[in-house]
N, C-alpha and C positions, 0 to 999 in steps of 0.2 A: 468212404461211403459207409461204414463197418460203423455200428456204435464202440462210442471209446470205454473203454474200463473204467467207468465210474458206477458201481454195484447199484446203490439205491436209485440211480437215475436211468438206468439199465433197466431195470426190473418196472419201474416207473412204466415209464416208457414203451417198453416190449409189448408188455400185459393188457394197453389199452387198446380198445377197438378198434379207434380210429389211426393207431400207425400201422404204416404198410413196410413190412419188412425187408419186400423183394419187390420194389415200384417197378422191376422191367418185364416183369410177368404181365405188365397191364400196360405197356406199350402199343398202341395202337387200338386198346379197346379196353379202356377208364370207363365209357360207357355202361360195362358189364361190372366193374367196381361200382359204381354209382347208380347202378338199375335204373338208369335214362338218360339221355341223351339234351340236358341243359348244357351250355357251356361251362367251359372252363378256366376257373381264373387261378392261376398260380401267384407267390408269393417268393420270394429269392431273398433269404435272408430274414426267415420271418420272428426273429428274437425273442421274446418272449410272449408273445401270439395276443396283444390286444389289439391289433387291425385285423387279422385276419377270420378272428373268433368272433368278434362283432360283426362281419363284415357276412360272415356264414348264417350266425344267428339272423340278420336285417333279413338277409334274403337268400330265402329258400330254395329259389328259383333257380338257383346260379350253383355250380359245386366247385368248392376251391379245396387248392393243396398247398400245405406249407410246408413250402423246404427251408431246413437252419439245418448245418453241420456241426456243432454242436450241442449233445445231448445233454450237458447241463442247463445249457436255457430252453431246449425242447421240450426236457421234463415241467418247466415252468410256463411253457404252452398250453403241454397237458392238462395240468392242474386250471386251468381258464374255462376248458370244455365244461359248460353245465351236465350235470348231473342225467340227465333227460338226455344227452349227448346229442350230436349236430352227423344227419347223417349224408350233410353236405361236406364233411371235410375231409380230407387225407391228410395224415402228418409223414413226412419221410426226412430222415434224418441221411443229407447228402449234400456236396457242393454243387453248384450250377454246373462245374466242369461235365456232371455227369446227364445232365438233362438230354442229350439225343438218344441216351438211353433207356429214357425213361418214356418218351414222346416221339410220335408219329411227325412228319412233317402235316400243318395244318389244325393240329388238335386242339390246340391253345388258342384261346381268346382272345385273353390279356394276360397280360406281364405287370405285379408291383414289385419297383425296390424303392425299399424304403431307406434311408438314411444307411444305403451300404457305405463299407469302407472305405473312405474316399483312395489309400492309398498314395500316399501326398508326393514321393520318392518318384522318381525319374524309371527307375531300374526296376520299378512295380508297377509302371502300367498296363502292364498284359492280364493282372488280378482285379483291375477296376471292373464292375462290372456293368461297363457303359463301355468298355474299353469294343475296339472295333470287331476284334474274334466274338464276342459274345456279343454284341449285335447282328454278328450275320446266325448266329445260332439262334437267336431269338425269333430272328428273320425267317428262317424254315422253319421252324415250329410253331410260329405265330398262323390265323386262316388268315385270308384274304380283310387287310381293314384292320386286323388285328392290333391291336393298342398295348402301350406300356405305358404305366404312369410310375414318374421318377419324384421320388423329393429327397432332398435333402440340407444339412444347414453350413456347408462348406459353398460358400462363396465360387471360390476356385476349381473346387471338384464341379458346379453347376456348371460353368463355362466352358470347361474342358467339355462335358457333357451333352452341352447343347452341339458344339464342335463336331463332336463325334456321331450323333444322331443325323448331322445333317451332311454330313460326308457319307454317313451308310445310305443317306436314302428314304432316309424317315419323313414324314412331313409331321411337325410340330404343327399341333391345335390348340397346345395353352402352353402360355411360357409366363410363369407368375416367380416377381421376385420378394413379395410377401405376401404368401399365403394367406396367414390370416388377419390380413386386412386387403381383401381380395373377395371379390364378389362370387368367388368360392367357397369361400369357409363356411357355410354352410353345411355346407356337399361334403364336408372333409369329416375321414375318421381317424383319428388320432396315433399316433404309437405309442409308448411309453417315454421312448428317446422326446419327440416330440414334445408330449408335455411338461418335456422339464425344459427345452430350450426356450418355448414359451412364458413360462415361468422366469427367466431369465431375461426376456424382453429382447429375446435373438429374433430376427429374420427366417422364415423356411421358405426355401428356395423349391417349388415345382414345375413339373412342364406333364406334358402327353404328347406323346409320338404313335403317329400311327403307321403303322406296316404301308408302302407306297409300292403296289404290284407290279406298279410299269418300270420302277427306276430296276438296274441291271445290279447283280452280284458288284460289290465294291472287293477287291484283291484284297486278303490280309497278309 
């Protein structure tokens, strides 16, 4: 959870406004960080912060947080933040592992991961972060209705994915298997990952899953 010992990304980092150093102090009232009561949309994984910094700037309306556990691309979040700063965002530098620490059940809105690790390996599925433990965490913490929007450009990690959402309980509202040529793309904002696989003439695979209040706790 600790920033790693990288000095100038450190310093980066610390100094800015917008990171929160000790996100479980504002466990159950982000409210009072945010001085109102908009929803809240998180980011899992937010790499070097061109979705979620656009996504803060479009709309004001909404206060979001990016977690990336690495402070060398978090410093390169930072640096995204216009000048004028966004006093819609939180930066916190932690893995998903630690999210009931950080969240009330119910607090959370929405859920992005973007083009997380797919973790391709047998012996690594407990790290996917679609995998079932971190959908039923998602699951409390999500309110009622609460939505995750997943994309990514692993074929196989999408299916496992879809697999997984619908074992925990989720009900899937969009299941696109090219984005952009998809009567979404519009609506879509980009990551940096993104638009290079783009560029590449790949496929990106997304869906949305909504939080389903009636289906029962799935056992992990």
């Amino acid at each position: 959870m600790r920033l790693r010992n990288l000095p100038h990304a450190n310093e980066l980092v610390r100094n800015h406004p917008n990171f929160i150093p000790e996100p479980e102090e504002y466990k159950g009232r982000w409210s009072e960080y945010f001085q109102n009561t908009n929803p809240i949309h998180i980011e899992i994984g937010s790499g070097k912060g061109k979705f979620i910094t656009t996504l803060a700037g479009q709309n004001r309306g909404i206060n979001y947080i990016a977690l990336e556990r690495q402070v060398s691309v978090l410093a390169k979040l930072i640096r995204k933040i216009p000048g004028t700063g966004l006093k819609n965002l939180a930066v916190v530098n932690a893995d998903a592992e630690f999210l009931p620490q950080f969240f009330s059940p119910g607090e959370i809105n929405r859920i992005y991961l973007n083009f997380s690790d797919p973790w391709p390996k047998k012996r690594h599925e407990k790290r996917r972060l679609t995998n079932s433990r971190f959908l039923e965490i998602y699951k409390e913490l999500l309110i009622n209705d609460g939505m995750i929007c997943f994309k990514t450009d692993n074929r196989d990690f999408f299916d496992y994915s879809i697999e997984q959402f619908e074992l925990a309980g989720y009900l899937l509202v969009n299941v696109i298997y090219d984005l952009h040529n998809s009567h979404l793309v519009n609506d879509n904002v980009t990551t940096e990952y993104e638009e290079r696989f783009i560029k590449q003439g790949l496929p990106i695979y997304a869906l949305t899953a909504r939080k389903d209040i009636n289906m029962p706790k799935r056992p992990v």
